[in-house]
N, C-alpha and C positions, 0 to 999 in steps of 0.2 A: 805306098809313097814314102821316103825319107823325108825327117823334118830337117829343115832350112834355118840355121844360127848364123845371123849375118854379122858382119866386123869388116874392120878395115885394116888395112897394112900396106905399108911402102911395099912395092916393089917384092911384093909374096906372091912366091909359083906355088900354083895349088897341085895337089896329085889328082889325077884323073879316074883315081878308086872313088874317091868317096866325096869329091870337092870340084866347082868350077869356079870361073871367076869371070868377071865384067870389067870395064875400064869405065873408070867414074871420075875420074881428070885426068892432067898429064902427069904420072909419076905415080899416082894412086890408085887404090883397084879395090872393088869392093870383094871380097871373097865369101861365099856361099858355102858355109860346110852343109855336107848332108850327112846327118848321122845313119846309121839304118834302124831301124824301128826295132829291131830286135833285140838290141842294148836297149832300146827305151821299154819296149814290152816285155821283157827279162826283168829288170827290177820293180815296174808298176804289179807285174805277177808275181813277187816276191812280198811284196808289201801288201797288196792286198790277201793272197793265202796265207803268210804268217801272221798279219792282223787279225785275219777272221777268224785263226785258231786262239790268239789270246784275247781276243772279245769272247769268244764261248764261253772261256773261264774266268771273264772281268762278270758276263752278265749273269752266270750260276753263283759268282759271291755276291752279287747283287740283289738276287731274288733270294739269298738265304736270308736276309735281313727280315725278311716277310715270310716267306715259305719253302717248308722243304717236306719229300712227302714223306717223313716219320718223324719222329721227336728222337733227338739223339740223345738224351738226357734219359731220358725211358729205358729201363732194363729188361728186354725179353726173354726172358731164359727160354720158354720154350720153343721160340724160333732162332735158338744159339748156331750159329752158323749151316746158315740156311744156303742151299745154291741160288745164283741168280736165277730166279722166274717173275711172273707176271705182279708179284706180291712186293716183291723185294728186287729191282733189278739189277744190284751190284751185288745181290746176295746180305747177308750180315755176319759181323762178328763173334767173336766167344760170349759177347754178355748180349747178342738179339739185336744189336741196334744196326741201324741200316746202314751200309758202305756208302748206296748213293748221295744221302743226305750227309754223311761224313766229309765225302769229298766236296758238297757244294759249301759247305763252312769252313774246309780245311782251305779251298779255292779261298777263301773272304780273309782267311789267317796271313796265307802263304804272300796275297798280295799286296795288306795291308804292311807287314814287317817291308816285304820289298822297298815298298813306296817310300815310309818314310827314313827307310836306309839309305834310297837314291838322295833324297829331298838332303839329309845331313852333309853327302859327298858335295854334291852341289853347291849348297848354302856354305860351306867353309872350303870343299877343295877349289871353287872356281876362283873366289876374292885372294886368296893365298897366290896362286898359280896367274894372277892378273900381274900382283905386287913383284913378284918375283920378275916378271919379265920386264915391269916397268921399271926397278931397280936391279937392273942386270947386271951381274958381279960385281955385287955390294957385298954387304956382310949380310943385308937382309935376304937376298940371294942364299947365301948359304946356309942361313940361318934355318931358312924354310925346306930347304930342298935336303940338306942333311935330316931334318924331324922328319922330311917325306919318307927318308931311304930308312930311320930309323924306326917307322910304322909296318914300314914294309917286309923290316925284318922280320914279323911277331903277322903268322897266319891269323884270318879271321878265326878260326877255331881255338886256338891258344889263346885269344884275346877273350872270346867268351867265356873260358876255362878261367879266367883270371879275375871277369866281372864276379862270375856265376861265385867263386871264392870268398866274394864279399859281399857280395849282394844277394845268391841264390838262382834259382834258375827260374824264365820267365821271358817271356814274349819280350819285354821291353829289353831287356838285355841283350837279348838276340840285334833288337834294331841296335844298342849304343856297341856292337864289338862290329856288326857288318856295315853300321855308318861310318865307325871310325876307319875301317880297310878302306874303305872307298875315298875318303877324303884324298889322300896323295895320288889316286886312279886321274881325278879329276884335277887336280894340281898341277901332274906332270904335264896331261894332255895342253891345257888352257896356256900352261908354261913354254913349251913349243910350239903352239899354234899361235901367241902372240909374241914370240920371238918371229919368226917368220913375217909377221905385219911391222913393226917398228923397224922396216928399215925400207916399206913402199913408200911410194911419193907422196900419198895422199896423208899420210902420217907425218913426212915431212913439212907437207903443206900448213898442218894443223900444229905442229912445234915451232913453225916460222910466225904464226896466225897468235902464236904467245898462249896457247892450250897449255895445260902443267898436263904432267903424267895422269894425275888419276882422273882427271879429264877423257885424256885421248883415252883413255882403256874403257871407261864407260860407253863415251858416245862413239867412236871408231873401232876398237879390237875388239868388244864384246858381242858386238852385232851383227858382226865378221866370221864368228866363229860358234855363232847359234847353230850351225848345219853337225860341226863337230860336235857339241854338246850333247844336243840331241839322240844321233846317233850311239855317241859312247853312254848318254843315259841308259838308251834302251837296253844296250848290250850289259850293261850293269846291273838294270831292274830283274833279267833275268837270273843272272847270275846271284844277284840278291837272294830269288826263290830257290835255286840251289842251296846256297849256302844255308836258308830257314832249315830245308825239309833236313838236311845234314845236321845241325844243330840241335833238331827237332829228333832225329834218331837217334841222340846220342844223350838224353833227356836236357839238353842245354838249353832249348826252345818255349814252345807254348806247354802251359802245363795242364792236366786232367782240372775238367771234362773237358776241356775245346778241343775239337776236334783239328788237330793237325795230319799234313801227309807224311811226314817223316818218322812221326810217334805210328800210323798205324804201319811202317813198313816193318818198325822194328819192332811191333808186338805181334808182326804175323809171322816172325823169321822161323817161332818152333810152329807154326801149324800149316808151313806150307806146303805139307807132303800130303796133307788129307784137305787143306782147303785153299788151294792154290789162288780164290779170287781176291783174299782179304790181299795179298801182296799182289796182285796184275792190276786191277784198278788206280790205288792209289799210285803205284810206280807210273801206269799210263799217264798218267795226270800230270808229273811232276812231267815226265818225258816230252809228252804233248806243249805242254806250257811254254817251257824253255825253249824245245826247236822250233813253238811258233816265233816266239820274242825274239831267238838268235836271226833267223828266214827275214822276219821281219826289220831287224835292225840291218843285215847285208842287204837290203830291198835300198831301205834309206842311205846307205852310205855310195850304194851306183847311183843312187837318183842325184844325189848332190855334190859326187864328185866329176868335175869338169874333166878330167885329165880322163876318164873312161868315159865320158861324152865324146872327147875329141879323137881318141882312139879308134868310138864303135864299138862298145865292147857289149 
């Protein structure tokens, strides 16, 4: 059965694909879009399989807080690079310790850097990207969006090259070089998404109503545009854990003992010709994580874009 999104409009001929329509006064007409389920069951199936896969690896750094079945800190020499079997299921490293239990801590690394990378993009690119549109080709305008394009020029990686130079290298460094990329990610977007709203009626309405700007942006354009936020978070937290396990291979990242997935890819790159598991697990991991988070951000962005509701897509 197609679901039914009712509206009204003057004097709207519906197409007979996907729409009909009733006469509900003289001149008015109620219209009945029918979407087909398959647009709606395409992204609820995207959202639910790429959620499930980065629940797997929300609830494996979760239970490493409590348990993992080896002690990663533990040196076994004499099970130094063991095949996966019934002992060891992801096998172990050059110094005995267990892959599985590396990757369920490296999972707790990888998404903790994420998270508070998104939180900083957020927390400063959205209030910037509000202002900006609420003072639209001002100086503060350009003030903001020139320091966007000037962040932009300078890769996340070159920015931790730059921390790590005076600071050293370190898990927190990693979040302050991949929060501050994010910052103008979320600037831009917020920046045209509420360009877009300050010129509807209902904006109008609330300028007429004697609302000041950082008003209307609060309670009107910010509430407006939760669906985009949302969205381009998720798309970012992934990308976030890209950026970690990249920082992480490149010793810019978390540093010994924590167990990170980028540090073991680049300590297995000379032993991958006699023990190929130390790099296929953890590479699976990073892989898995991301294309669920990507799956699952294009899940949310059809669920909440109207314009491929109305399409059917």
């Amino acid at each position: 059965m197609p679901l039914p999104i009712q509206g009204c409009a003057a004097g709207y001929k519906a197409r007979e694909s996907h729409e009909r329509y009733r006469c509900f006064a003289p001149g008015y007409r109620v219209v009945v879009f029918y979407v087909p389920v398959m647009r709606t069951g395409a992204s609820k199936a995207k959202i639910i399989f790429g959620g499930s896969i980065a629940l797997l690896f929300v609830i494996a750094a979760v239970v490493s807080f409590f348990w993992t079945p080896h002690d990663v800190t533990r040196l076994d020499i004499a099970n130094k690079l063991k095949a996966p079997g019934a002992d060891f299921w992801f096998g172990t490293d050059h110094f005995g310790r267990d892959i599985f239990s590396m990757i369920m801590i490296g999972a707790r690394t990888s998404i903790a850097v994420a998270i508070v990378a998104v939180g900083i993009g957020l927390l400063v690119g959205v209030p910037l990207g509000l202002a900006a549109a609420a003072f639209r080709h001002s100086a503060m305008d350009e003030l903001i969006m020139r320091s966007n394009d000037l962040v932009f020029a300078f890769p996340a990686l070159l920015i931790a090259i730059m921390i790590t130079a005076v600071f050293g290298p370190g898990a927190i460094n990693a979040i302050i070089a991949i929060g501050i990329f994010n910052i103008p990610v979320f600037a831009r977007l917020m920046r045209g998404a509420a360009l877009s709203l300050w010129t509807r009626d209902f904006i109008m309405a609330a300028r007429v109503a004697g609302k000041r700007s950082l008003r209307i942006s609060i309670e009107h354009i910010l509430p407006n545009t939760l669906n985009l936020i949302i969205v381009q978070g998720t798309i970012q937290f992934s990308l976030g854990i890209l950026a970690e396990a990249g920082l992480s291979y490149v010793g810019l990242g978390a540093q010994p003992p924590v167990p990170s997935w980028g540090r073991m890819l680049a300590e297995s790159q000379t032993m991958i010709s006699f023990a190929p598991h130390l790099a296929l697990f953890p590479g699976f991991a990073i892989l898995l994580t991301v294309l669920g988070l990507n799956i699952f951000g294009d899940g949310l962005r059809d669920y909440f874009d109207p314009r491929l509701r109305r399409e059917g897509r």
